[in-house]
Every structure is written in C-alpha cells, then in structure tokens.
VOGU-3710 file (C-alpha; in Angstrom, 3 decimals, decimal comma):
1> xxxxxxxxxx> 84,722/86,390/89,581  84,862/89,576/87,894  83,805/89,937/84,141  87,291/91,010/82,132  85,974/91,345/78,902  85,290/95,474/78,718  89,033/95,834/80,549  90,544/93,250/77,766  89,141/94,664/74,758  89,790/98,389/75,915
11> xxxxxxxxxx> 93,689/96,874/76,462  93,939/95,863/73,368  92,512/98,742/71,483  95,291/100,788/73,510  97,901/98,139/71,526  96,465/98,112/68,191  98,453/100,897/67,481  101,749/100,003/68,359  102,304/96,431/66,732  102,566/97,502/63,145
21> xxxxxxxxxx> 105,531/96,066/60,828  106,828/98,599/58,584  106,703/96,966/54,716  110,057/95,377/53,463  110,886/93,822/49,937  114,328/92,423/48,583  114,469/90,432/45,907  113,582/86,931/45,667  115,816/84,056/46,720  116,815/81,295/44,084
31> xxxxxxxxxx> 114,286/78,453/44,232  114,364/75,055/45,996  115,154/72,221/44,637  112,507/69,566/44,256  112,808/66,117/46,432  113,906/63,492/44,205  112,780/60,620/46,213  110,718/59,550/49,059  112,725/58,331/52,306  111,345/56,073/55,259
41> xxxxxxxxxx> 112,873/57,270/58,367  114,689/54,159/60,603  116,543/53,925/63,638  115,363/52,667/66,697  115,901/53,758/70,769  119,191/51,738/70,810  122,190/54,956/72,020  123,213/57,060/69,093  127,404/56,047/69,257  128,543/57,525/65,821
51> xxxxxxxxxx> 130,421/60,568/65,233  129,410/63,840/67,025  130,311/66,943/65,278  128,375/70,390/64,840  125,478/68,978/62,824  124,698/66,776/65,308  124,962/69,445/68,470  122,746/71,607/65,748  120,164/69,366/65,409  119,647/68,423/68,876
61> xxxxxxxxxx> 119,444/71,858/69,433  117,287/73,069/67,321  114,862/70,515/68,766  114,921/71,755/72,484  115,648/75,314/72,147  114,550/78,146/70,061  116,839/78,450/67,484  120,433/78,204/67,262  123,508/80,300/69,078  127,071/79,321/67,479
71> xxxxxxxxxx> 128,790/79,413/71,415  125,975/76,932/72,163  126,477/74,753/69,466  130,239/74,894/70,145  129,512/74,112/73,678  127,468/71,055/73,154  130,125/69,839/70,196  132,489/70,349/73,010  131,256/67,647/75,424  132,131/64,824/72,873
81> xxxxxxxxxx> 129,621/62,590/72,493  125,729/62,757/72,401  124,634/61,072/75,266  126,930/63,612/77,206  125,141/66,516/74,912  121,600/65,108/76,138  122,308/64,726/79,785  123,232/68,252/79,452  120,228/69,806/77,304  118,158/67,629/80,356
91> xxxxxxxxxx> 119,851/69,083/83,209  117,346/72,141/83,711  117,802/74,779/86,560  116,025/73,924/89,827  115,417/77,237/91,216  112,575/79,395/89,437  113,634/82,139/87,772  112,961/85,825/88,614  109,432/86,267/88,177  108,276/89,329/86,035
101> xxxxxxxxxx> 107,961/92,824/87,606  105,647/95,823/87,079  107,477/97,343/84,156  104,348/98,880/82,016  103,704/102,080/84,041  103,348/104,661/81,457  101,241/107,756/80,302  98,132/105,774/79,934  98,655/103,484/82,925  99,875/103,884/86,399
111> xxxxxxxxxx> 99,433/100,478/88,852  97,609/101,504/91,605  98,830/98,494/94,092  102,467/97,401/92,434  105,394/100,517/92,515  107,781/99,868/88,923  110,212/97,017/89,062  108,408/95,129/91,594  106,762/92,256/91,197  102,872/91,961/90,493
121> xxxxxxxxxx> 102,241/88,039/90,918  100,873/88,382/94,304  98,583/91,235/93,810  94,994/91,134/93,458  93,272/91,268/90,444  93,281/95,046/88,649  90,192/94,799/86,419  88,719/98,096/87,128  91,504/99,894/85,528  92,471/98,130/82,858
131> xxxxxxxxxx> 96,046/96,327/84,823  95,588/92,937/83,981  95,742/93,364/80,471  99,340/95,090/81,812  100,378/92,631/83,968  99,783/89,585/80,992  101,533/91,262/78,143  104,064/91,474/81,193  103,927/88,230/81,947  104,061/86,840/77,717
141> xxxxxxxxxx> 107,008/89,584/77,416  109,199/87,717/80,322  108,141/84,295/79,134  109,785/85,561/75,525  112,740/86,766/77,032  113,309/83,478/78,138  112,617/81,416/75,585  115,024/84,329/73,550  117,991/84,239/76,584  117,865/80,625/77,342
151> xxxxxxxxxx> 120,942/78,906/78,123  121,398/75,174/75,910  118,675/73,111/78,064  115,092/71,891/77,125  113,657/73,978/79,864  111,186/76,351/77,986  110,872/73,943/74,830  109,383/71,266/77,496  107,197/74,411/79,167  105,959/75,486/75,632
161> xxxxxxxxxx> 105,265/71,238/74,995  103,006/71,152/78,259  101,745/74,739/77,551  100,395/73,346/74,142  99,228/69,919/75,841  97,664/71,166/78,812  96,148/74,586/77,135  94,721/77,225/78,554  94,080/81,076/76,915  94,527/84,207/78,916
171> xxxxxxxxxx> 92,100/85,928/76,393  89,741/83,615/78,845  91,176/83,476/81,857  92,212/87,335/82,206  93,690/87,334/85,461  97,643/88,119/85,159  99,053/85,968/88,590  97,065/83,296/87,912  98,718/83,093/84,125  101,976/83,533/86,035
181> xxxxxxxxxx> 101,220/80,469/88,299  99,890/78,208/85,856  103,200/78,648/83,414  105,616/78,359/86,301  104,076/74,796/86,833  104,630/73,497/83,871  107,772/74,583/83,802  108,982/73,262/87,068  107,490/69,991/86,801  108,127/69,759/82,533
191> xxxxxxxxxx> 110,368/66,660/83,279  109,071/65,616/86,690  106,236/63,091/87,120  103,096/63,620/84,564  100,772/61,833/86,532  101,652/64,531/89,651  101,652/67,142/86,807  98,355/65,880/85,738  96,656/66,110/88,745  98,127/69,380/89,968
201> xxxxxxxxxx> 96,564/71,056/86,687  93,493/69,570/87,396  92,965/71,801/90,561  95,347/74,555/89,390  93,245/78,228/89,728  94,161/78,903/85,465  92,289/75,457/84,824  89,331/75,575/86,689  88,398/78,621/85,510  89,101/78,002/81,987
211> xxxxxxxxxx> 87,493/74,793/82,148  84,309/75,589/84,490  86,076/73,329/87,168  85,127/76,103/89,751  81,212/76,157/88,618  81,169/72,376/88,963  78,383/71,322/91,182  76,719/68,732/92,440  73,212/69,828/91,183  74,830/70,657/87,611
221> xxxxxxxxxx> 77,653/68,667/87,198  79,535/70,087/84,558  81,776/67,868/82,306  83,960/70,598/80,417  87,146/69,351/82,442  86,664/65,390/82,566  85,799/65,148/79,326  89,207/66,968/78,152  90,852/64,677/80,906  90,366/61,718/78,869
231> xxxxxxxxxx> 90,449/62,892/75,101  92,875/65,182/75,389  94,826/65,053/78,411  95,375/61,465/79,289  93,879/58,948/77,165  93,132/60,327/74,087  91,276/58,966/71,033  93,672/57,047/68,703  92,084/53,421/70,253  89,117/52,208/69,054
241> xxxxxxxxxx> 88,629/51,082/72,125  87,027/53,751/74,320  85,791/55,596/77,589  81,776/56,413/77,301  79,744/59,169/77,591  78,690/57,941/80,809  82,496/57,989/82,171  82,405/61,584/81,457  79,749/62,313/83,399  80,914/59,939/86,171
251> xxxxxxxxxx> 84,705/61,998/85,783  82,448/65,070/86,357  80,573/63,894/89,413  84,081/63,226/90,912  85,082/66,631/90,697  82,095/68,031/91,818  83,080/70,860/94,407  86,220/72,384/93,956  86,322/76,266/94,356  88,927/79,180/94,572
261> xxxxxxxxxx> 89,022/81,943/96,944  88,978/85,098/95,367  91,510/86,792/97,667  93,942/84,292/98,107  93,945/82,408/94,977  93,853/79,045/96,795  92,116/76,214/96,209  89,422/74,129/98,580  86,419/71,505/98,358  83,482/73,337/99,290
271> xxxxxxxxxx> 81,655/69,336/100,437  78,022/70,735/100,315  78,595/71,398/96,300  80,807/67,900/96,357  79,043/64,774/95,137  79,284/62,380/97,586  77,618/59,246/95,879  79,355/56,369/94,286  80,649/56,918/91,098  80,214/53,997/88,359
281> xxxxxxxxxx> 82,760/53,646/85,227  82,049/51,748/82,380  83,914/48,358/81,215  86,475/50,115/79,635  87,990/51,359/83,258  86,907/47,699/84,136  83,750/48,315/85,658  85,371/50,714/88,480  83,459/52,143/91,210  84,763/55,081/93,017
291> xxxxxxxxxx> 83,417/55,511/96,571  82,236/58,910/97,049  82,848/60,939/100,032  83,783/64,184/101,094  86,850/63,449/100,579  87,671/65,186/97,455  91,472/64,282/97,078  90,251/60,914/98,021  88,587/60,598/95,022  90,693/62,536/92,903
301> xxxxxxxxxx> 93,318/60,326/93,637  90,973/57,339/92,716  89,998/58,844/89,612  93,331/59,701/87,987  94,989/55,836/89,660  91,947/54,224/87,618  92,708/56,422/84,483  96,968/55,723/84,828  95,982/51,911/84,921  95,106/52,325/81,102
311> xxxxxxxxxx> 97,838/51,491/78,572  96,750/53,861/76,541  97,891/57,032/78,345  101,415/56,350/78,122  101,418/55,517/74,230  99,000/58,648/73,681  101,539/60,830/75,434  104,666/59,322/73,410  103,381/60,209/70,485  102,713/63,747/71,453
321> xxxxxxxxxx> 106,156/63,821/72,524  107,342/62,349/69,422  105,567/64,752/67,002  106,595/67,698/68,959  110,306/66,597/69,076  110,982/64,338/65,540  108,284/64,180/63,543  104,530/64,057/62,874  104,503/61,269/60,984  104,144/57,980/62,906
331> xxxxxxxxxx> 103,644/55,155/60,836  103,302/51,041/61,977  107,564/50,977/61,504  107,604/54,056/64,161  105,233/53,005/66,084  106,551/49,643/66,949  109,901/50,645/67,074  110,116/53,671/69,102  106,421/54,556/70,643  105,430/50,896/71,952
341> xxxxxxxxxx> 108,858/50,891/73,762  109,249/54,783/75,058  105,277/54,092/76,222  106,785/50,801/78,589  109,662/53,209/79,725  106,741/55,399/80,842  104,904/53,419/82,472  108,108/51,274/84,164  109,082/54,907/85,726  105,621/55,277/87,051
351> xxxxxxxxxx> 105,041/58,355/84,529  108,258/59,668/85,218  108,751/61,898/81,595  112,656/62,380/81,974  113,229/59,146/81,561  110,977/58,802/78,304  112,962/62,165/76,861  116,435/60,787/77,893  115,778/57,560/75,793  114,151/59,505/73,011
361> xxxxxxxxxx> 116,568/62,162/72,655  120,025/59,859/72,607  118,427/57,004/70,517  119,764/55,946/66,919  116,120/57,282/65,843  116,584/60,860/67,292  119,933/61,731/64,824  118,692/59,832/61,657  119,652/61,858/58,968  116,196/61,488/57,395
371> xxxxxxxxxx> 114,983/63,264/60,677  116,769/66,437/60,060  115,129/69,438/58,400  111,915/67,644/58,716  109,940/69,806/60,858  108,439/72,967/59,247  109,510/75,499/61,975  106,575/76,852/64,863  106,749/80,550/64,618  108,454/80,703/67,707
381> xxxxxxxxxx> 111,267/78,757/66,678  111,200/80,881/63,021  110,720/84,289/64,787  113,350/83,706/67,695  115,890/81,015/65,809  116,193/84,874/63,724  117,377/86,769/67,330  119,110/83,173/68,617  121,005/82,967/65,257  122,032/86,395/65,380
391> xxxxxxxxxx> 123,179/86,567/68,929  120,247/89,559/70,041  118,962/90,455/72,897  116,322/92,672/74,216  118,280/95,824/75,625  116,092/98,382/77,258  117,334/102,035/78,351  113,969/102,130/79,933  111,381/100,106/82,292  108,888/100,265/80,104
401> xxxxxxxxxx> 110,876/99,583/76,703  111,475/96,102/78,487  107,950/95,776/78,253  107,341/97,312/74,586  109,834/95,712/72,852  108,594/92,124/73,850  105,293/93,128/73,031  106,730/93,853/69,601  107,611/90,526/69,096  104,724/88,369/70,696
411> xxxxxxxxxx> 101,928/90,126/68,485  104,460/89,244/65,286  104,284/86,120/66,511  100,830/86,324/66,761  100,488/87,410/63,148  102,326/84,054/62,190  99,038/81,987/64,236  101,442/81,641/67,674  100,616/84,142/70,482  102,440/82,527/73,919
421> xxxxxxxxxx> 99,635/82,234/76,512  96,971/81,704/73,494  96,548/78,690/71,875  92,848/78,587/69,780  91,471/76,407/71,319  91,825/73,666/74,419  92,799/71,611/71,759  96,246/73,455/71,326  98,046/74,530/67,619  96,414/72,700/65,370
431> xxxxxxxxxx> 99,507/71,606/63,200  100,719/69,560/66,412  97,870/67,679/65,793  95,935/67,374/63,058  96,370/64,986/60,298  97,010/65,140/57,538  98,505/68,633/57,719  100,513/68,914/61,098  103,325/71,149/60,442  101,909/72,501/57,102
441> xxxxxxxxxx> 99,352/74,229/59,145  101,925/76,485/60,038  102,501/77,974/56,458  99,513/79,897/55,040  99,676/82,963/51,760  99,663/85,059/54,833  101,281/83,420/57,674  104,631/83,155/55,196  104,304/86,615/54,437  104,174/87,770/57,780
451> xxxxxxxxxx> 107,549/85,625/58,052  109,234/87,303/55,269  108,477/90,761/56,888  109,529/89,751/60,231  113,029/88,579/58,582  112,877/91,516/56,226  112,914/94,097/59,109  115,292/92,615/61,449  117,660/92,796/58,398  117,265/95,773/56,440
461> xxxxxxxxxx> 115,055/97,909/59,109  114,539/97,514/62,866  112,098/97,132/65,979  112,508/100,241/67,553  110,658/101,434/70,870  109,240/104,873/71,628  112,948/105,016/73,937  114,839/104,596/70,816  115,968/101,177/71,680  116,332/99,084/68,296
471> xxxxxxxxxx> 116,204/95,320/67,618  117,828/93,996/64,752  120,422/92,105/62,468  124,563/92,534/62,719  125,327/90,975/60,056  129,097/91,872/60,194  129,076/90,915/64,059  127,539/87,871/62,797  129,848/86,931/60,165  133,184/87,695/62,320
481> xxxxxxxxxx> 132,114/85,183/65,012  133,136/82,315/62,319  136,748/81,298/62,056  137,719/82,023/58,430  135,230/84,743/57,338  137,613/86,395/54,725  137,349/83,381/52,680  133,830/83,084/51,120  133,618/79,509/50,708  134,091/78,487/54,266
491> xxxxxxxxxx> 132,435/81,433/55,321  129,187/80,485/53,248  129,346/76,936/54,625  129,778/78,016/58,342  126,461/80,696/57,480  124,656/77,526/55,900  125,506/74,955/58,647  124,099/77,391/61,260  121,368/78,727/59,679  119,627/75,776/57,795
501> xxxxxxxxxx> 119,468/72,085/58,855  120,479/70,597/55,358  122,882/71,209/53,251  122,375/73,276/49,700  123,058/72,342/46,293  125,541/73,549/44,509  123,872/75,835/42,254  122,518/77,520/45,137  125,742/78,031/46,687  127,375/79,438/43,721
511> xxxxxxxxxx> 124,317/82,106/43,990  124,527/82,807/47,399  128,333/83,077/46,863  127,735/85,268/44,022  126,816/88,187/46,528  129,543/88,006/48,563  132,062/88,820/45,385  129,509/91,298/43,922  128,825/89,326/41,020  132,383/89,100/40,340
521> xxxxxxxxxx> 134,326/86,199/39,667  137,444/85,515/41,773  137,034/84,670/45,619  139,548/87,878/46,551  136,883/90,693/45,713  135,404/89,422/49,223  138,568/88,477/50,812  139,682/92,063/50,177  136,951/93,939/51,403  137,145/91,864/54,206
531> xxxxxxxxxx> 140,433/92,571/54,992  139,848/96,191/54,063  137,480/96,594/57,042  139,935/95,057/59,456  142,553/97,392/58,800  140,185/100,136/59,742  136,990/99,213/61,295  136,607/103,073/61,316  136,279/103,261/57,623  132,482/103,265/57,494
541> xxxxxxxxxx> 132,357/102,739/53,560  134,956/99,481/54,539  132,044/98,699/56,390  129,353/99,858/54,177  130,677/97,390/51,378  130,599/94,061/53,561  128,001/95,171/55,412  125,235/95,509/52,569  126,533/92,063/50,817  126,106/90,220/53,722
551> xxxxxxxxxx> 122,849/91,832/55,204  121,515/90,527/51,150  122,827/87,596/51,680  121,351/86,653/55,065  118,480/87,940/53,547  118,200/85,312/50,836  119,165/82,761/53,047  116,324/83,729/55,148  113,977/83,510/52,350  114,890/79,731/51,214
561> xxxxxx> 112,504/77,526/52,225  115,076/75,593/53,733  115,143/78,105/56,370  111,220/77,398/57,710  112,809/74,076/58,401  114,550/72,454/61,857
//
C-alpha cells in the first residue's frame, strides 16, 4: 500500500483557495419564543390512521430526505394516507445509479489513465500525481448531488445512517474506487439484511484498511476491527452485561488473514497469516468455541452467528435507528414501548432492517406531534433543506464546474463539522451519539455562524464557479410555486409550513408579514406589487420591489431558530 499522505495534503493546499464564503450580514430576525412547558412524547408502533395532510407528508419527509421540495410534499399528500406515503419513501431504486466520472481535469491536473466524462472507479490508484485527491472530491461531489436531486425515498438518508454507523474516513483511506465501493454498499443493501451488511463490511477493501483488517496476522493479531465489531457495530455498550477483553482478542484471532490485492482490489485469506487454532469466548457468548481452520468464511460465519444470537444487537441497533430518525432521547416509556418491540421485529425478520423502518416510520409514535421540530437539523439537512426548499440544482456549462461547484458546498458543509466521506472518528458525529448533548453538538458560536453565512449567500449573494455558473436563491420563483401568493397571509403560511416544522406565533407572523407590505399597514401594498409584476414580468423594478421583500424575508425566516429544526 502506497503512503497518500504527501499527495493528500498537497490536494488540499491546491483547494484551500477556492472554498472561501464571501461575508454576508442582514439584520437580525425577531427572537424565539421561550417553551412554556415540558412535553413527554407518547405513541406507540400501533399504524398512524388519523388525518394526512401536508404537515404530515412534511414531516415524514424531512426525516428521510434532505430537506423539503413543495412537488414532493404534494406528491406524498397525494397518496392519501401514511402507510401509502411510507411504502413509498421505502420503495428505493434497485439499479445503482451512474457512478461518478472523471470530471476534474483542469490546468493543474490532467488524469493520466481516465479521458473526461469517463468513469474512474475501476482505475488503479493515482498517488504519484496527486489523482486521488481528484477522484474523492469527485466521488463526495456525486454523492451531494444525490442527496441534493433525490427523488421522495429514504435511499441516501439510509446510506448517510450506515455511512455514520459503519464509519470510515477517506482522509485515511485515500484511495478514490475503494471510497466509491464502500458507499455503493451501503447504499444498496441500506434496507436489505444487516447481518449480510455486517459481514460484507467486515471484509470490504475501505474497512480493512481503515481498520488494520489487512495487517491482521496470526503472529500479531490485531484487534482494531473486532473490538469496533462489538462496541460499536453490533453489540454495543448500553448493557451492563458485557463481552471481555479476552473476546476481543479471540474476535481478532478469527480474522486473522484476510488481505487485498493491490491490482484488483479483491479480497482473499492468505491461510499461512490465518489463525487456525480454536478460538475460546467468554460466558457472555455462552462459553462458545469456534473451531479454527483455514477456512476463513467458515469462521467468519461462526463468529458473526455467535454474535447475532445476542439480544442485545437488535435493541442496540433500534435505538440508533430511533435517534437518527425521531429523537435522541429514549427514556424507560420509549424504550418499552417502541425499542423492546422494533428490536423483536428485528430479530423475527432474521435482521431484516426494512421491516424494522416500515413499523417505525407508519407507527402512532413516528407522527406525534411532540416529535415534530425536535431534531436540531445535521448540516446536511440545514445546508441542502436551503437548495431542496428552493427547488436548485447544480447546473454546470462545464465538466469541471460539475466538479467545483459541489466542492463548494461539501467544504461549507465541512465548516458546519459534516464533511460526507469524513466522520471524526470510527465512532461517527458525535451528536448521534453522545449524551447528554446529541443534537446540540451540532450548534457551536461558530458552527451557527457558518450557517448564517451559508443562508446569507445563497440569498443575497451566490456560489459562483470560475465558468460563471451561480448557485443561489429565487425567491420570486419560489414564492409563485404557492397557490395564492398575492395574498400575504396565505402566502406567509404556505412559506412557514414549508420551511419550518412548527408553526409561529403570532407576533412573529405579524413581523414577518410586516416585510411583505413594507412596513405598511393594509394587506394590498403586497397584493399590488404582486400583481404589478404579473402584468409585466419585464418590468425589472416590478420585480425589483417583490423581489428584495421576499429575498429579506426568506432571510429572516432562515435565521429563526425554528429553521435549525426538522
């Protein structure tokens, strides 16, 4: 394996100069009102059967996509009911999509082995000048276009879930097909069989090399992976009740062996660096001996059937799910109601994870009112809920502003403590799992700020690429895709209803109303300027005069705190 360090840090140097926001200020929204009481959330996994209207669509939604589109929202209110909506957000496309294509060549970088528009997934490893660092940002820039483009399924929420479960960095594992690989597996199995999932990751390329899995020897066994098979991965620690030390090292002896070949990428059991004793587990796995051999699937297989026969993988995986999805808190209510329950479905359907969402997702529990607008908002789902809200996409007039642009966006993310392809740690973001915090580890003084800007120049500036291609915020196109925008009131609640996941009080909405009349008092000094621009669209200062009030007051809307909320 060759050292990418030198090439990584030279790549990034090269980027440094390109991902800076331009400063922004408008003035500051109205402030939030102040809880008045504390609620305990209820429901239970029975099938949500009340009313289904856009708040409902919304919310669901907002849970298993980035952000919100109005057509999708519509579509999903459409189907009538929300067991209809869910069997619909769970119906995920089969066939992988396109994979990303050499679109990076520039002044500074030609790809010596992949022509432009073609794909670079299959080619070997370009760390002598400098093309993996190419072929990743590549690879994060496609990922974000679809997470941005995605149709009303949980495909790329569920890929981001498993991305953040199983974690890997590609600041460690610099190697750009490999990357590729290891995301299009969790995103074709993301509702298939976690147990397969589970042991498919264990001898994907990404993992062993990330984990040491391809240094793990007989004579030194090394217990980086089976140790994060059991805390993190499978079993976890919430029981007191636990595997030992000793089942680590036992975990590590299995897995003695396994190596990758450099030119094809694929994986094999190299049996002279295999342990091939007897491998002894501790009480907790009931005493289990696995026979060794040199049969490494053999005892894969026996490993991962003796860690599935604990109760406790199912229950620690529900309540991953369940944080990521509804909420971080899980109290003794929650956890007898919904976790002990979705953790039997599990387990009845043989780890089957569709089944677990399906129940999740259309229970009473899922569309409690008291678990809307509880989730402070990832960066991803602040950042791209902006482009999703406002209907943008990332239009190139060149190759490689297809690649700039989405490099644009993935280091702002970055700035808000969310780069796609780099979690911190193994571990994964720390606020989807670490009490008491969670979610609030999102918001820092600077992680906000770096919010606000992001908002701040998609509204009143733009993302613009050295092509001229701009990204940014139509706030008129926005505003005509509602039924009644010439009236301010329903306009402002249609704006609200999309944008935020509660409802504002009244004072606020007399502000926020207060911009679209120009501080006037009578609802026609919108409806007329409104008007005025239909009657001639070619008037630009028609235009200039609803444009400007409504770019301000997306902009305070942006700024509430109810927007960092889903």
């Amino acid at each position: 394996m060759s050292n990418p360090a030198y090439s990584r840090r030279v790549f990034l140097e090269k980027l440094s100069r390109l991902v800076e926001i331009p400063p922004a200020g408008v003035p500051d929204a109205p402030p939030a009102d102040m809880p008045e009481t504390t609620v305990t959330i209820s429901g239970d996994l029975s099938p949500y059967t009340g009313p289904w209207a856009f708040e409902h669509a919304a919310h669901l939604l907002r849970r298993t996509t980035f952000g919100l589109k109005k057509a999708q929202v519509d579509q999903l209110v459409a189907l009538g009911d929300a067991q209809t909506a869910v069997d619909f957000i769970l119906d995920v496309p089969a066939p992988p999509p396109a994979p990303p294509i050499n679109n990076y060549n520039n002044a500074d970088y030609t790809d010596p082995s992949v022509a432009p528009g073609e794909t670079w997934i299959n080619a070997l490893p370009d760390f002598d000048t400098g093309g993996e660092g190419y072929r990743i940002e590549s690879w994060r820039g496609w990922w974000l276009n679809r997470m941005i483009e995605g149709e009303a399924n949980i495909q790329e929420k569920m890929t981001l879930f498993w991305h953040n479960h199983f974690a890997t960095q590609t600041s460690q594992v610099f190697i750009g097909r490999l990357v590729y690989q290891y995301n299009q597996l969790l995103r074709a199995d993301g509702l298939g069989n976690f147990k397969q999932l589970t042991r498919a990751i264990t001898l994907n390329p990404m993992m062993l090399v990330y984990l040491n899995g391809f240094l793990n020897d007989k004579s030194a066994p090394d217990e980086n992976y089976s140790r994060e098979l059991q805390e993190l991965f499978t079993i976890g620690k919430d029981s007191s009740n636990q595997y030992t030390e000793d089942d680590v090292a036992a975990a590590a002896r299995v897995l003695t062996g396994w190596r990758i070949n450099p030119s094809s990428g694929d994986v094999f059991l190299d049996i002279f660096a295999h342990d091939a004793s007897n491998k002894t587990f501790s009480s907790f796995y009931n005493n289990t001996v696995i026979q060794g051999s040199i049969d490494g699937d053999a005892e894969l297989n026996a490993l991962l059937n003796m860690i599935f026969a604990k109760p406790e993988v199912a229950l620690f995986i529900c309540r991953k799910l369940y944080r990521y999805f509804v909420y971080y808190k899980i109290d003794q209510t929650v956890e007898d109601n919904i976790i002990i329950p979705l953790a039997q479905i599990f387990r009845d359907n043989n780890y089957d994870i569709k089944p677990v969402m399906e129940t999740l997702l259309k229970s009473e529990h899922f569309f409690d009112a008291y678990n809307k607008g509880c989730f402070i908002k990832t960066p991803l789902d602040q950042m791209l809920g902006v482009l999703r809200n406002f209907n943008q996409t990332i239009v190139s007039s060149t190759l490689y502003d297809s690649w700039l642009m989405p490099l644009y966006l993935n280091y702002t993310a970055n700035s808000m403590q969310m780069l796609p392809g780099d979690p911190p740690n193994v571990a994964g973001w720390a606020a989807f799992r670490l009490s008491p915090g969670y979610y609030r580890n999102w918001i820092t003084a600077d992680t906000i700020r770096n919010r606000n800007i992001f908002s701040d120049v998609m509204v009143y500036y733009a993302y613009e690429t050295e092509g001229g291609d701009q990204l940014n915020v139509n706030a008129v196109d926005f505003a005509a895709q509602f039924d009644t925008p010439e009236d301010p009131n329903i306009l402002l609640n249609d704006m609200i209803r999309l944008l935020l996941p509660v409802d504002l009080s009244a004072y606020k909405k007399f502000l926020l109303k207060s911009i679209l009349l120009s501080g006037q008092a009578s609802d026609y000094y919108w409806t007329n300027a409104w008007n005025a621009y239909l009657d001639n669209p070619g008037d630009q200062m028609a235009y200039e005069t609803i444009n400007q009030r409504l770019k301000l007051l997306v902009k305070y809307i942006m700024s509430l705190p109810e927007y960092q909320l889903a």
